[in-house]
mmCIF file of the C-alpha atoms, coordinates in Angstrom:
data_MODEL
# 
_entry.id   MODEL 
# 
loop_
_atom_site.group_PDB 
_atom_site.id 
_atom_site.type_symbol 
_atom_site.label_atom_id 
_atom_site.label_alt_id 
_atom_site.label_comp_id 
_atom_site.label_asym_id 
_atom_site.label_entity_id 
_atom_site.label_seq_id 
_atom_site.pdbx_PDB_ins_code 
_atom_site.Cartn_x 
_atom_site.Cartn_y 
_atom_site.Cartn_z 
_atom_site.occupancy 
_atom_site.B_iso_or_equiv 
_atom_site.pdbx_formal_charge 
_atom_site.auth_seq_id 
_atom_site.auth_comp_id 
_atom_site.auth_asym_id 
_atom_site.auth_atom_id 
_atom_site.pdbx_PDB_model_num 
ATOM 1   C CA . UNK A 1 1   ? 1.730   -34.079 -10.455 1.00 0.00 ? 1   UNK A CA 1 
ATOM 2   C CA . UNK A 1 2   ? -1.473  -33.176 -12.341 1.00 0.00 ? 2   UNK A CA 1 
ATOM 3   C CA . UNK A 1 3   ? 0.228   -30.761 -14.998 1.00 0.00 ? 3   UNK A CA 1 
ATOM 4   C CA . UNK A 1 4   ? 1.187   -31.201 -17.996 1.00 0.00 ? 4   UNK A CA 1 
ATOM 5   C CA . UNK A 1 5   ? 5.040   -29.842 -19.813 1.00 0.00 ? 5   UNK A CA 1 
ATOM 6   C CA . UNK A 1 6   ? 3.209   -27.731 -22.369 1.00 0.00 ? 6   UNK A CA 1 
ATOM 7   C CA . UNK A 1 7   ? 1.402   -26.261 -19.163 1.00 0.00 ? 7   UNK A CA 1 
ATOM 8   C CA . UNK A 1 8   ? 4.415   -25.392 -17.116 1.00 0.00 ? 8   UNK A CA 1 
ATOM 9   C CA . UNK A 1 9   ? 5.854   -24.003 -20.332 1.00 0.00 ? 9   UNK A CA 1 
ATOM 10  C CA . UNK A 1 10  ? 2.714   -21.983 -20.493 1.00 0.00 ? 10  UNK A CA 1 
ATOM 11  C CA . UNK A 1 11  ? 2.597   -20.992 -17.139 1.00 0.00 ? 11  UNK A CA 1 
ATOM 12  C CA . UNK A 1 12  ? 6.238   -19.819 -17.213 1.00 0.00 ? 12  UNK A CA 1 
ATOM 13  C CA . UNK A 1 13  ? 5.543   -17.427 -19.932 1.00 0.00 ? 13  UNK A CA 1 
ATOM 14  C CA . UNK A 1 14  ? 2.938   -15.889 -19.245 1.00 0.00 ? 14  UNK A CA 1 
ATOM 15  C CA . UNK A 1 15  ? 5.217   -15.178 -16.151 1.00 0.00 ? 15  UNK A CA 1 
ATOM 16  C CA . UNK A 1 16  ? 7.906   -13.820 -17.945 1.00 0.00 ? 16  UNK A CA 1 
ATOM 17  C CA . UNK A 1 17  ? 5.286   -11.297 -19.914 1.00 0.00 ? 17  UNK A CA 1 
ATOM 18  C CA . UNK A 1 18  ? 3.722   -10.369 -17.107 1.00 0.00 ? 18  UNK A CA 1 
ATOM 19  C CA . UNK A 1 19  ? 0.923   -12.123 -18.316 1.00 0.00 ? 19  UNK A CA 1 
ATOM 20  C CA . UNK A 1 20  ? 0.296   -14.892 -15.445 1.00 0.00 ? 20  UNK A CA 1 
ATOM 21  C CA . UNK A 1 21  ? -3.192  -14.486 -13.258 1.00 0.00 ? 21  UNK A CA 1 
ATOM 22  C CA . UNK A 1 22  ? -3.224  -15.007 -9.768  1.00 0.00 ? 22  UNK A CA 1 
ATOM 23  C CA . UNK A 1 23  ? -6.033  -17.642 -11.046 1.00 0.00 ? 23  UNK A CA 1 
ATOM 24  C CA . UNK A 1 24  ? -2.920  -19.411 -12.451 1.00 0.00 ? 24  UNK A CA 1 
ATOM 25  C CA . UNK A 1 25  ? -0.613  -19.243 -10.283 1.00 0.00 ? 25  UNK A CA 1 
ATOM 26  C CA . UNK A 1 26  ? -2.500  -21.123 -7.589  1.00 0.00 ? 26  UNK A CA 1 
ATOM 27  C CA . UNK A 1 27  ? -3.659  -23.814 -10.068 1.00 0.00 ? 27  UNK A CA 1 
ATOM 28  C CA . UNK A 1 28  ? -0.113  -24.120 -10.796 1.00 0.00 ? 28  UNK A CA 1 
ATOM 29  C CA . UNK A 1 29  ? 0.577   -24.413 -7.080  1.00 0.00 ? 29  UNK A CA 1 
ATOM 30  C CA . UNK A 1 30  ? -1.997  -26.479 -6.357  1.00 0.00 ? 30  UNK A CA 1 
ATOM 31  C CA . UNK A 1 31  ? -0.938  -28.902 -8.700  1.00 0.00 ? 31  UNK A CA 1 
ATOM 32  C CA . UNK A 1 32  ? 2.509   -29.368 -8.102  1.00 0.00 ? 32  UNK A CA 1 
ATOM 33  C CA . UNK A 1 33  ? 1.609   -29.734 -4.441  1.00 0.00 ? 33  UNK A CA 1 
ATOM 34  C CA . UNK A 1 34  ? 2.073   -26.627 -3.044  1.00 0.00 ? 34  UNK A CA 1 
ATOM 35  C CA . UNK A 1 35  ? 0.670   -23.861 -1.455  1.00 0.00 ? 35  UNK A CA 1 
ATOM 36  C CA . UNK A 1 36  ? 0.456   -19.632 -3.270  1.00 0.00 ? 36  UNK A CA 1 
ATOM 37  C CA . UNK A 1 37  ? 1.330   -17.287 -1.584  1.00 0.00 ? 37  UNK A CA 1 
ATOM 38  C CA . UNK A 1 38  ? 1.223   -13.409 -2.732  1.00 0.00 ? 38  UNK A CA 1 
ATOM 39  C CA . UNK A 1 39  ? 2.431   -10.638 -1.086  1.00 0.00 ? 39  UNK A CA 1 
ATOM 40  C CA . UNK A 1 40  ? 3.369   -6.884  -1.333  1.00 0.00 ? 40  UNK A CA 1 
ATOM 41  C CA . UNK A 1 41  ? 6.215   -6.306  0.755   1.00 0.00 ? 41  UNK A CA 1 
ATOM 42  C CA . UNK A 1 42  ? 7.325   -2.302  1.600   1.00 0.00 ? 42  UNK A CA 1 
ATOM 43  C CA . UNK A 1 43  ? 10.730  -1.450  0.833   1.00 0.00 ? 43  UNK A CA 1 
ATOM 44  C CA . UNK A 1 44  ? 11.797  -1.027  4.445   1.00 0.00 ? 44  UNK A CA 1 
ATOM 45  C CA . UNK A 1 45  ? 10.430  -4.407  5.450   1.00 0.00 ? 45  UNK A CA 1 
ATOM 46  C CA . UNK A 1 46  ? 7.547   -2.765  7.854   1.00 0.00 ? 46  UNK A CA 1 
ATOM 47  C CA . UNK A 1 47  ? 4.136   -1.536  6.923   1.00 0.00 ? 47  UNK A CA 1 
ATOM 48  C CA . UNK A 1 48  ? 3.835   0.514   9.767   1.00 0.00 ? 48  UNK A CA 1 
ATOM 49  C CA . UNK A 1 49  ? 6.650   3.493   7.823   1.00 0.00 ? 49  UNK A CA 1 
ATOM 50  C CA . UNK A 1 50  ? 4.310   3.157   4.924   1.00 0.00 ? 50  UNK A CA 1 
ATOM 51  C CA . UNK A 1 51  ? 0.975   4.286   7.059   1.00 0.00 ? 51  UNK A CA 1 
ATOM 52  C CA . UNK A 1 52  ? 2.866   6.680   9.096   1.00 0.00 ? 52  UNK A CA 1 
ATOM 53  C CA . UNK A 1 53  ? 4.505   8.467   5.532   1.00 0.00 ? 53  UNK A CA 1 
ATOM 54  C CA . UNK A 1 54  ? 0.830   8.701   4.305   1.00 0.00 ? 54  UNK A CA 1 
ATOM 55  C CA . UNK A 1 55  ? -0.603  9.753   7.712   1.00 0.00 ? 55  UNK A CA 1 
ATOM 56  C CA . UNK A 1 56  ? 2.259   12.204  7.599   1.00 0.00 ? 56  UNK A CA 1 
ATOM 57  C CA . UNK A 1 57  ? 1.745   13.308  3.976   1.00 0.00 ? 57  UNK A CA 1 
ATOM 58  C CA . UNK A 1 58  ? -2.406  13.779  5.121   1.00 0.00 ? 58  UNK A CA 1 
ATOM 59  C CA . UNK A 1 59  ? -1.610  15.415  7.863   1.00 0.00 ? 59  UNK A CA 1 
ATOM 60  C CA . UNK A 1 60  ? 1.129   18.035  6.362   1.00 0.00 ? 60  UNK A CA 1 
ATOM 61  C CA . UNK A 1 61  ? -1.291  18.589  3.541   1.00 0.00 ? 61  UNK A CA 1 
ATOM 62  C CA . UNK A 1 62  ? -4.557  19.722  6.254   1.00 0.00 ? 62  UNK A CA 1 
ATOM 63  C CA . UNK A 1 63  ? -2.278  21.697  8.250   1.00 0.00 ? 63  UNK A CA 1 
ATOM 64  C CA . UNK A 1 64  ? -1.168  23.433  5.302   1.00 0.00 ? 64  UNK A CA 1 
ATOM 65  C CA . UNK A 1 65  ? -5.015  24.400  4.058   1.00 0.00 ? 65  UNK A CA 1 
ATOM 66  C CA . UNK A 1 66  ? -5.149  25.387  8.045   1.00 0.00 ? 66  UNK A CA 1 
ATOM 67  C CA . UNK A 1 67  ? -2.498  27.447  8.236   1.00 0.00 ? 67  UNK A CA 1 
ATOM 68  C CA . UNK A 1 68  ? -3.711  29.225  4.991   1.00 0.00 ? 68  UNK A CA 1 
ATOM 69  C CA . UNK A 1 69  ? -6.827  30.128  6.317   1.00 0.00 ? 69  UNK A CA 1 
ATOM 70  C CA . UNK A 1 70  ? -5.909  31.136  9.882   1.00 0.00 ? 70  UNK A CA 1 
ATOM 71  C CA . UNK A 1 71  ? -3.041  33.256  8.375   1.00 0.00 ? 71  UNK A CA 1 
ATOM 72  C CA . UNK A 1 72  ? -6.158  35.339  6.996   1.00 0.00 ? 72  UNK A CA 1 
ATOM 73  C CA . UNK A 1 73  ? -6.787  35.725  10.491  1.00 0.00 ? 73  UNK A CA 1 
ATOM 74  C CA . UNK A 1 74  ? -3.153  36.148  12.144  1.00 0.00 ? 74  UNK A CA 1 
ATOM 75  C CA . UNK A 1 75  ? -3.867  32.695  13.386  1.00 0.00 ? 75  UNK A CA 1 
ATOM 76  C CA . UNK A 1 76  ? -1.237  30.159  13.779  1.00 0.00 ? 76  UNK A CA 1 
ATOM 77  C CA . UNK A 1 77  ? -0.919  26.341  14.421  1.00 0.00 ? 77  UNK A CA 1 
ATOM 78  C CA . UNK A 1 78  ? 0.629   24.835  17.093  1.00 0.00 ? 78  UNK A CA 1 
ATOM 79  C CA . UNK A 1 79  ? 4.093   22.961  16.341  1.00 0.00 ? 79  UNK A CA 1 
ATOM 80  C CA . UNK A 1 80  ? 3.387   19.873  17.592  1.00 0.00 ? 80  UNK A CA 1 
ATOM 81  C CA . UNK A 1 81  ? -0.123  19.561  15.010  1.00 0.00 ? 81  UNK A CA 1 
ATOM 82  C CA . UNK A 1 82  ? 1.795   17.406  12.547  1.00 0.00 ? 82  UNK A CA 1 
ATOM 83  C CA . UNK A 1 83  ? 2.785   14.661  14.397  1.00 0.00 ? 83  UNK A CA 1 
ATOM 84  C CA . UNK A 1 84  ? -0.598  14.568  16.564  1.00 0.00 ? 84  UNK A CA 1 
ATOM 85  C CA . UNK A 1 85  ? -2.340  14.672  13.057  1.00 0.00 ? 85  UNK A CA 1 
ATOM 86  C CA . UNK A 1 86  ? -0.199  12.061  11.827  1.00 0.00 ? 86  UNK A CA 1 
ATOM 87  C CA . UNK A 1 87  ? -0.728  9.742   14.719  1.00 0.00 ? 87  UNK A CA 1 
ATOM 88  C CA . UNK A 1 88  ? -4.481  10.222  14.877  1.00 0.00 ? 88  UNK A CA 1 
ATOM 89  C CA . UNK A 1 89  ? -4.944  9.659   10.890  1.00 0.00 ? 89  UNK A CA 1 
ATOM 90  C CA . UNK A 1 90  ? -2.985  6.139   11.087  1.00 0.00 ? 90  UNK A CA 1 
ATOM 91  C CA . UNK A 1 91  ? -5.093  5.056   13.587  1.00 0.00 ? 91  UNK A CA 1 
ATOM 92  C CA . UNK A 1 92  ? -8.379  6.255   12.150  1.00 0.00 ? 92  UNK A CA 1 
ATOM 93  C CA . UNK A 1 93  ? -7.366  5.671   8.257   1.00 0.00 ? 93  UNK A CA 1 
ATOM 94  C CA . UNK A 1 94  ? -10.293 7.298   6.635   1.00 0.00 ? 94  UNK A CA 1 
ATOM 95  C CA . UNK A 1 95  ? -12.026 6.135   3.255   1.00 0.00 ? 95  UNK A CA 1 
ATOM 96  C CA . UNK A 1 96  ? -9.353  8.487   1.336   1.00 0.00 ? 96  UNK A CA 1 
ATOM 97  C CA . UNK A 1 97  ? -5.770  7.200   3.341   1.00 0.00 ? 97  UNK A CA 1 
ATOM 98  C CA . UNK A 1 98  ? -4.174  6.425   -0.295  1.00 0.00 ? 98  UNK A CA 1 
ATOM 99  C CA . UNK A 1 99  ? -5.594  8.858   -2.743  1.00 0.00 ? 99  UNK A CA 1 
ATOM 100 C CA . UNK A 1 100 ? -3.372  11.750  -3.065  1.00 0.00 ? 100 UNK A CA 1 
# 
């Protein structure tokens, strides 16, 4: 296989203590034969809710900055801003999408 037992016992704990690399992992793999794979997988199973919460959180977080300002002014947003925002910030994801 192209491992040795003191490896694999090696291997397996610095799995357990969270101390594996992904370095290791595919060595590992590519010794035994096989192929690494690593993933990050969203709760819900789809990627897309995980853009679309951010876009939203983006979005609600402009439009409230907005309305602040425009209330100065007896201004007022339209209703229909947040999802439009939303929509238009998934599709564009700017530099700053996941910083809070």
């Amino acid at each position: 296989m192209g491992i040795t037992r003191p490896r694999v016992t090696q291997a397996e704990y610095a799995e357990l203590t969270g101390g594996v690399t992904l370095k290791s992992m595919q060595a590992t793999a590519e010794a035994m034969g096989c192929r690494f794979v690593y993933a990050i997988i969203p709760p819900s199973g789809r990627i897309e809710d995980i853009i679309t919460a951010q876009a939203r959180k983006k979005a609600m977080a402009i439009d409230g900055t907005a309305s602040k300002h425009m209330a100065l002014e007896n201004q007022k947003l339209p209703n229909d801003k947040i999802p439009c925002l939303t929509r238009e910030i998934a599709q564009e994801m700017p530099s700053d999408f996941w910083s809070d």
